[in-house]
C-alpha positions as CSV (number, residue, x, y, z in Angstrom):
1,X,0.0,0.0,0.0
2,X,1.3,4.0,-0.6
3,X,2.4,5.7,2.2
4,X,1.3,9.3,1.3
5,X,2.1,12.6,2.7
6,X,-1.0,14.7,3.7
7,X,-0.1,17.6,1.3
8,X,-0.1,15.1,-1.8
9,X,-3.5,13.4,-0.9
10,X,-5.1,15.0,-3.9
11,X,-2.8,13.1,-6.1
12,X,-4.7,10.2,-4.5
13,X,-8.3,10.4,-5.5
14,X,-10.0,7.4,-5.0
15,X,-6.5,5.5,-3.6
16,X,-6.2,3.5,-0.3
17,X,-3.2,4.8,1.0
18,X,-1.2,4.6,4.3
19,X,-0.4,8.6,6.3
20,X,2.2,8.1,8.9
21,X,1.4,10.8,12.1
22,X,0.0,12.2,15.1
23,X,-3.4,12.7,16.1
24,X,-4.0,16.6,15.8
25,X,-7.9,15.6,17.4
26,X,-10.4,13.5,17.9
27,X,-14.5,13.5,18.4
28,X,-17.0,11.1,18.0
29,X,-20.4,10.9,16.9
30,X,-22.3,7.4,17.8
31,X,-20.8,5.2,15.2
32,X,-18.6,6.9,13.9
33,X,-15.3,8.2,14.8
34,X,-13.7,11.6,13.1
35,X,-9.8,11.6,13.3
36,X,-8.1,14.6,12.8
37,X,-4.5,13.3,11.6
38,X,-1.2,15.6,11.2
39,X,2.3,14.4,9.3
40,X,4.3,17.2,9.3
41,X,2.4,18.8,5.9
42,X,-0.7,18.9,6.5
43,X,-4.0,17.7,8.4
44,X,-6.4,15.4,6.9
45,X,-9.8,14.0,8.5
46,X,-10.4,10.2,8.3
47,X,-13.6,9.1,9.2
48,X,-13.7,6.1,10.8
49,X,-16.9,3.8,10.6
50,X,-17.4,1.2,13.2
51,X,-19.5,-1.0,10.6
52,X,-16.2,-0.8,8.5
53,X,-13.4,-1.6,10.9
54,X,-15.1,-3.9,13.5
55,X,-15.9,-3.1,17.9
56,X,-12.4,-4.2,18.9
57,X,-10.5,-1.6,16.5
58,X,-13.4,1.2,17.1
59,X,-12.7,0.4,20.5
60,X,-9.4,1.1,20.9
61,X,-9.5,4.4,18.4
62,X,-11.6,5.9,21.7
63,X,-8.1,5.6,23.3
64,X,-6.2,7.9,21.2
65,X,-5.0,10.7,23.2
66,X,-3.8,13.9,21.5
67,X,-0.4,13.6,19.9
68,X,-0.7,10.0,20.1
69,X,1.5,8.4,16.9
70,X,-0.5,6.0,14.2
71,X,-1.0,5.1,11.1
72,X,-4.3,5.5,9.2
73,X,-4.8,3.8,5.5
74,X,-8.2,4.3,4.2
75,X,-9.5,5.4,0.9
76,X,-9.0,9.3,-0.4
77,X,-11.9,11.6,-1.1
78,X,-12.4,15.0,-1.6
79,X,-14.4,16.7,1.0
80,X,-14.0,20.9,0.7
81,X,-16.0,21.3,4.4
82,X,-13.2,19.1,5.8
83,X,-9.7,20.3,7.0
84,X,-7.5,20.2,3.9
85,X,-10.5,19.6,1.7
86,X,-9.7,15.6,1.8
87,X,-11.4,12.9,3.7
88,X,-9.6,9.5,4.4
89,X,-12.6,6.6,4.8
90,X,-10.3,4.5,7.6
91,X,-10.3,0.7,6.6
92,X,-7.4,-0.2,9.3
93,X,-5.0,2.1,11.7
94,X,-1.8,1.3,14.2
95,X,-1.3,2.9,17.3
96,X,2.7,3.1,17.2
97,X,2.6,5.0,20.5
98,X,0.1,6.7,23.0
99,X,0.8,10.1,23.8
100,X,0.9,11.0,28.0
101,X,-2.1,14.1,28.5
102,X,-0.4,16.4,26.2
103,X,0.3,19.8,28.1
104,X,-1.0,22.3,25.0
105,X,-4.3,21.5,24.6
106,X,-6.8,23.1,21.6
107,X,-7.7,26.5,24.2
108,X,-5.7,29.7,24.6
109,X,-2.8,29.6,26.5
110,X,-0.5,32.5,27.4
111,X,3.1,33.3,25.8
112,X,5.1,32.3,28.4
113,X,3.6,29.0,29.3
114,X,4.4,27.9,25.1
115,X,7.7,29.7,25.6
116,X,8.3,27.2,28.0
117,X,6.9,24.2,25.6
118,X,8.2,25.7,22.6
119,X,9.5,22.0,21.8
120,X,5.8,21.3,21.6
121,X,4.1,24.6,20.1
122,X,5.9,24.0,16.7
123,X,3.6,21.2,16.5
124,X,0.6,23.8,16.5
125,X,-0.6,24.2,12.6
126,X,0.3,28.3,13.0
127,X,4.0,27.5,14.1
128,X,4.1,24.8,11.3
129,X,3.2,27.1,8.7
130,X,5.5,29.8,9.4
131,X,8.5,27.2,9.4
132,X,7.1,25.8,6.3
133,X,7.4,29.3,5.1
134,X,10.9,29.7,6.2
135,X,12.4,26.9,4.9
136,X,10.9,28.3,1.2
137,X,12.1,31.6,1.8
138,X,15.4,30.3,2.7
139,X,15.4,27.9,-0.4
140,X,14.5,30.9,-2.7
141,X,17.5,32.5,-1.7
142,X,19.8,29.8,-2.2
143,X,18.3,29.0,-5.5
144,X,18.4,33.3,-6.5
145,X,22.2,32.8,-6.0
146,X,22.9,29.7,-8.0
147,X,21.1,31.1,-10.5
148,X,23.3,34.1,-10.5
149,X,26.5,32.3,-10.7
150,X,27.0,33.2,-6.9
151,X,29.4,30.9,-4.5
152,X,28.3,29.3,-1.3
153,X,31.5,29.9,0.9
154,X,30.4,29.7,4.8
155,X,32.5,32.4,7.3
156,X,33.9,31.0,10.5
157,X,31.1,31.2,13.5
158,X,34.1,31.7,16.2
159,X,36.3,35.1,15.1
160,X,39.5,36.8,16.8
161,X,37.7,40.5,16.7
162,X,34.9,42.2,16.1
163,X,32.8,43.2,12.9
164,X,29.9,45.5,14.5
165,X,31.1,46.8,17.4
166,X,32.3,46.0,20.3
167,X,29.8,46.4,22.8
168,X,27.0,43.5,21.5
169,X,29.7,40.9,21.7
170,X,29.5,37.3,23.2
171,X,32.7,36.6,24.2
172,X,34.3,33.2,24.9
173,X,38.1,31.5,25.7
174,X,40.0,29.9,22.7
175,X,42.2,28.1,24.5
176,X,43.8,30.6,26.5
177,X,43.1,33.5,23.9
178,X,39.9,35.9,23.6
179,X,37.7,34.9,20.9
180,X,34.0,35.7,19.8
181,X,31.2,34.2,18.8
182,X,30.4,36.1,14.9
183,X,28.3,39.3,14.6
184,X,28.4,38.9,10.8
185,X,30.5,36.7,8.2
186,X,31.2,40.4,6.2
187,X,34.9,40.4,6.6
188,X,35.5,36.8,6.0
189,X,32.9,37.2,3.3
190,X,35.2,40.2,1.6
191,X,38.1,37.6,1.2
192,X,36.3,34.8,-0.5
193,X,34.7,37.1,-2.9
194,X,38.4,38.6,-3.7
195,X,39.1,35.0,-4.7
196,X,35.6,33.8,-6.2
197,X,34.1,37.2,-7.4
198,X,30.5,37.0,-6.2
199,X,30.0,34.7,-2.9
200,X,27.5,34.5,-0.3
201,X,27.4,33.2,3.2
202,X,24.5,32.2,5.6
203,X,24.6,31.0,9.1
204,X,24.0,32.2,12.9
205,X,25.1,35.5,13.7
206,X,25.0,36.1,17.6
207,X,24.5,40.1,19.1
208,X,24.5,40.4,22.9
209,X,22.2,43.5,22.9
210,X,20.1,44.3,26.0
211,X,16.7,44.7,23.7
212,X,13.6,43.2,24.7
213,X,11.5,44.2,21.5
214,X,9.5,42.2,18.9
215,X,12.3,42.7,16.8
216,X,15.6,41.2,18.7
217,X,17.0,37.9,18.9
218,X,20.5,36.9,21.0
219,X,20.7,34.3,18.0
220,X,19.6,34.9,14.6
221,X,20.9,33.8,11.0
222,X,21.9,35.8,8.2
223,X,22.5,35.8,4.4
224,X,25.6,37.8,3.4
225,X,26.4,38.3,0.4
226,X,30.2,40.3,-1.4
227,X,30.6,41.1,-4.9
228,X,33.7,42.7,-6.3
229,X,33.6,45.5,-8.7
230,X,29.9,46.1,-7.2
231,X,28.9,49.8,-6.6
232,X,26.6,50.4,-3.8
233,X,23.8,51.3,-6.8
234,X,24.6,47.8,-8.0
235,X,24.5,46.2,-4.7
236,X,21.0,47.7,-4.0
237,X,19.8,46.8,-7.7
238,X,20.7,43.1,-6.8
239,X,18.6,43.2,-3.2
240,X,15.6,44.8,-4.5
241,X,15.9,42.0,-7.0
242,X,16.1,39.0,-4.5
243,X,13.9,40.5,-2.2
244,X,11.5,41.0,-5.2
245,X,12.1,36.8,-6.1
246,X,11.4,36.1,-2.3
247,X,8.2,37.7,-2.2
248,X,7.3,35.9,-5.6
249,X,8.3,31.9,-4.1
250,X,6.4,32.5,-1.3
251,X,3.2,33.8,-3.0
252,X,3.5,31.2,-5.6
253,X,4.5,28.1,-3.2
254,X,3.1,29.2,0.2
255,X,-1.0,29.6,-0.1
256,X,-2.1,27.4,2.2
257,X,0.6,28.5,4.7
258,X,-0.4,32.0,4.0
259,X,-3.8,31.6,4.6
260,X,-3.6,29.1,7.7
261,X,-1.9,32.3,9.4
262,X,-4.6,34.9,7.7
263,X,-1.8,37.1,5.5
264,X,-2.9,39.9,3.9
265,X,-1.4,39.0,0.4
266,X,-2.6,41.7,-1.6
267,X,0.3,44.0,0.8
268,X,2.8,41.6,-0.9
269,X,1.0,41.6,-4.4
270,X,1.0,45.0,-4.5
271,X,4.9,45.0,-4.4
272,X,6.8,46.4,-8.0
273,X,9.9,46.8,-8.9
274,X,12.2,49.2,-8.3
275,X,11.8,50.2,-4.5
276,X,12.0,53.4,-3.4
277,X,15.1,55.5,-2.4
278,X,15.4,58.4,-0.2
279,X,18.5,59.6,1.5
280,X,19.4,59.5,5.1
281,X,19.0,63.3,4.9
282,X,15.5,63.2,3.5
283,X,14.0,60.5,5.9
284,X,15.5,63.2,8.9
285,X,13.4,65.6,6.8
286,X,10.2,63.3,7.0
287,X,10.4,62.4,10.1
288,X,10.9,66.1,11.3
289,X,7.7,66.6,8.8
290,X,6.2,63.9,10.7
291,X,5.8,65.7,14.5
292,X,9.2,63.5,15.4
293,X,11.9,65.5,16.3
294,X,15.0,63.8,15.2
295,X,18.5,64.9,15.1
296,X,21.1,65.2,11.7
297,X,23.6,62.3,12.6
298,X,21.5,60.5,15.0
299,X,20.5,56.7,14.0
300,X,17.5,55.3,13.6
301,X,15.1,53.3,16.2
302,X,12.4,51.1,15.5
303,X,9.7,53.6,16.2
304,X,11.8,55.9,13.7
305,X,11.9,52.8,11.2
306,X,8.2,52.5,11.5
307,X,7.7,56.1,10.8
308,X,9.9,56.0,7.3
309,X,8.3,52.9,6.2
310,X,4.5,54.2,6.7
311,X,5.2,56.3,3.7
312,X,5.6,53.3,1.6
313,X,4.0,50.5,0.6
314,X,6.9,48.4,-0.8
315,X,10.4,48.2,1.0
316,X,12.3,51.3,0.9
317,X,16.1,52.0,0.8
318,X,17.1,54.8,3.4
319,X,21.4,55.4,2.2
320,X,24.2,57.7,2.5
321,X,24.1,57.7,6.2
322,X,26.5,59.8,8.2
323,X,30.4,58.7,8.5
324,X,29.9,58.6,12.0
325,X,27.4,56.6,13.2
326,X,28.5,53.1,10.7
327,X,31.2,51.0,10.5
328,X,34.6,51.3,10.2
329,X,34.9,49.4,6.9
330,X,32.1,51.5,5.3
331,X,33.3,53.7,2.7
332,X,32.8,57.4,2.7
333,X,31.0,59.1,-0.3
334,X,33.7,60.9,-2.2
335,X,31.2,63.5,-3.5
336,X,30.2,64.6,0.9
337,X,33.3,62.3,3.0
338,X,30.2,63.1,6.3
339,X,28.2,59.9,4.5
340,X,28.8,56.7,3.6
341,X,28.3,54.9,0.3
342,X,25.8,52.6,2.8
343,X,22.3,51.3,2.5
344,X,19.1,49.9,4.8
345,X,16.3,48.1,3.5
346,X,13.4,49.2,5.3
347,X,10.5,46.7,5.1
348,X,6.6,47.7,5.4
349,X,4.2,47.8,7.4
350,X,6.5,48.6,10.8
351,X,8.8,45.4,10.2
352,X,12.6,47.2,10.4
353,X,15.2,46.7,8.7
354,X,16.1,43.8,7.2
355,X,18.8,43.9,5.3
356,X,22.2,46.9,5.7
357,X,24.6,47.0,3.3
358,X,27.3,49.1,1.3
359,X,30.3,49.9,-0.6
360,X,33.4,49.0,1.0
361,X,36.8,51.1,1.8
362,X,39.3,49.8,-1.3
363,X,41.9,52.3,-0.1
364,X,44.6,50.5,2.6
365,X,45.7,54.0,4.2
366,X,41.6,54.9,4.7
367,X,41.4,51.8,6.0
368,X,44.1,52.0,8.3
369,X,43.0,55.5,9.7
370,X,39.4,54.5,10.0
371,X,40.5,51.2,12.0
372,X,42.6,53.7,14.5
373,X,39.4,56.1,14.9
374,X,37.3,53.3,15.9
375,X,40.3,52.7,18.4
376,X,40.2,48.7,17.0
377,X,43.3,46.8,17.4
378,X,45.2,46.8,13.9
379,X,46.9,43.6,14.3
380,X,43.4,41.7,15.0
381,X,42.7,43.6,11.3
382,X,46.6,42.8,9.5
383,X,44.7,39.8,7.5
384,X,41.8,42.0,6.4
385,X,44.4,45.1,5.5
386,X,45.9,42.0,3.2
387,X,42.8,42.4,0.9
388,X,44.0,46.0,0.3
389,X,47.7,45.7,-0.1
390,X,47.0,42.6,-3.0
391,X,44.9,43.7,-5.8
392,X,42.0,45.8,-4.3
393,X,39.0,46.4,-5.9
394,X,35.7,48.3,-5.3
395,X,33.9,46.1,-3.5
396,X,30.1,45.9,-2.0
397,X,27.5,43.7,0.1
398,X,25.3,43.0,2.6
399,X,23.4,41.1,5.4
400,X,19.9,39.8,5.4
401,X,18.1,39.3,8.4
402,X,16.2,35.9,7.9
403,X,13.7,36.1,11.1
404,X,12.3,39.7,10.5
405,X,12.2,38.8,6.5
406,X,10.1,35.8,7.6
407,X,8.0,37.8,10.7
408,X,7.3,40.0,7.6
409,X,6.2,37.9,5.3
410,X,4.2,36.1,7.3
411,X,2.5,39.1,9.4
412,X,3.9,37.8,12.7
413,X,3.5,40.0,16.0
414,X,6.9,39.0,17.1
415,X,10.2,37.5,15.8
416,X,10.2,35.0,18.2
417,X,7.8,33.0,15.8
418,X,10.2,33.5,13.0
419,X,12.6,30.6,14.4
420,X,11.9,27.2,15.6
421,X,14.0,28.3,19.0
422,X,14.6,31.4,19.5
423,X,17.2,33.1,22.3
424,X,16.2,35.9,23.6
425,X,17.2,38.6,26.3
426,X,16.1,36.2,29.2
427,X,15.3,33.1,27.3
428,X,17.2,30.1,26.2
429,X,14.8,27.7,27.4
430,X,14.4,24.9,25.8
């Protein structure tokens, strides 16, 4: 007999096949028992007949408990009033185990107590979506790469220094020496694509901030990506474009998911090609505008984020933010040195940013002094100055923030959704 998964049952009409699961729920009426069954991709009802499978089997179905594991063959149907719009008639089912009372039951239950159980609550058909959703969205951007003749070359998750700053850093011993867990794979990322032209990286990226906001994780992974002879125009050409891809898998490949967690998709529909761009300067301007009174040379907050992106209904590109508020490796705009040839992607709808990127420094002795400004130790930085001293290039990239690209697509409340465990400020549990 087939062994089926749930999401392929209409391939089935009219089969007797075998789904492999959990019991999602149960009720009875009379003679008849009404199984709701979950594999992993998908729930499907099977209706199961006492007439048809005998006392001593109906019996022991009145026994399931929820979460219980079994195995259900029975004969396909279509049935649009039922729960995936397929019925299974049960003609025979194993118990492979019986689940104890399961703590997360089919009522409300507060954040904290499925925090706890989080081991549990991706088993809920919301969390299963979302991760469904993910793991497209992280395929569509493995796939836009390769299809751009991009290299997959992963950046070391323990580093001798630091990337972003110093101040969000988890530290750790090396063997006697001070090491770090990774902020970002950038510089690593600026050496492979010196050597491979256009790379990208993804993996966990780890920032010790003391934010307890919708938007923060201790833990989070990234997709970096460095292409030499890239301007920043060019660099912000190719994220609009993968961005724009994204949007289209997940619309295309992610329907049912999408409507199991009640997205708006006309928002996403209504996204075209090219986003918009306003300076740093200008979104100061709009936000001034606006009733907020923000300062030339501050840096942007969430609440400011959500401000800027309320004018748009696509993401927008906020660049040429002042020298002194990036990174030391960001290079200065040679038409107004006080900016940098630097870009955020702000998503709609009050999301953040999700992706920062820019032009690099090319030039060793800029380099050098920007490194000393930032008071950063230059020998930590002698392998990175390497990239300058044989056969620099312009350069650009940038970092993608999977879990708020996923809390956005998905219309989640809170990134801690967007992961199947997230670490947060005082969580790391389980």
């Amino acid at each position: 007999m087939t062994t089926a998964l749930i999401k392929n049952l209409g391939r089935h009409l009219g089969e007797t096949v075998t789904v492999q699961g959990w019991l999602y729920n149960l009720r009875s009426s009379g003679k008849i028992i009404f199984l709701i069954v979950r594999d992993g991709s998908g729930l499907v009802q099977g209706v199961l007949a006492k007439s048809e499978v005998g006392e001593e089997l109906f019996a022991l179905a009145k026994t399931l408990t929820q979460e219980s594991s079994l195995k259900i063959s029975g004969t396909v149907s279509e049935e649009p009033r039922s729960v995936g719009g397929f019925e299974m008639q049960v003609t025979a089912f194993e118990i492979v185990s019986i689940a104890e009372e399961y703590p997360i039951t089919h009522k409300e239950h507060g954040v904290d107590f499925l925090a706890e159980r989080r081991h549990l609550w991706i088993r809920a058909p919301r969390q299963m979506a979302i991760l469904r959703i993910r793991s497209e969205i992280e395929q569509a951007f493995r796939d836009f790469f390769y299809e751009r003749d991009f290299v997959l070359a992963d950046a070391p998750v323990i580093t001798p220094a630091a990337c972003e700053g110093t101040t969000t850093l988890f530290e750790l011993d090396y063997h006697g020496e001070k090491a770090f867990l990774s902020q970002s794979g950038q510089l690593y990322n600026e050496a492979t694509a010196l050597a491979l032209g256009r790379i990208y990286c993804f993996g966990p990226t780890f920032r010790a901030e003391k934010s307890k906001t919708r938007r923060h994780l201790m833990e989070f992974w990234m997709i970096e990506a460095e292409m030499a002879y890239f301007d920043m125009e060019d660099s912000m050409k190719l994220q609009e474009e993968m961005v724009y891809y994204v949007i289209q898998r997940v619309l295309g490949r992610c329907q049912r998911e999408l409507k199991i967690l009640e997205r708006d998709v006309a928002k996403l529909e209504a996204i075209k090609l090219p986003f918009p761009r306003i300076s740093y300067s200008e979104a100061v301007d709009f936000l001034n505008q606006s009733g907020e009174e923000f300062a030339w040379g501050d840096d942007f907050g969430a609440p400011h984020e959500t401000i800027i992106s309320s004018k748009f209904d696509a993401p927008v590109f906020v660049h040429r933010y002042p020298t002194v508020i990036k990174a030391f490796y960001m290079k200065p705009d040679p038409n107004d040195p006080k900016v940098v040839l630097g870009a955020d992607l702000i998503a709609p709808e009050g999301y953040g940013e999700i992706i920062g990127g820019g032009q690099r420094i090319d030039d060793l002795k800029l380099l050098e002094a920007r490194i000393a400004e930032h008071n950063l130790p230059q020998e930590a930085f002698d392998w990175y100055l390497d990239l300058r001293r044989y056969g620099t290039v312009p350069h650009s990239g940038f970092g993608l923030g999977i879990e708020r690209t996923v809390a956005w697509l998905c219309g989640l409340d809170h990134i801690r959704e967007s992961i199947p465990f997230p670490r947060m400020l005082h969580r790391m549990y389980p």
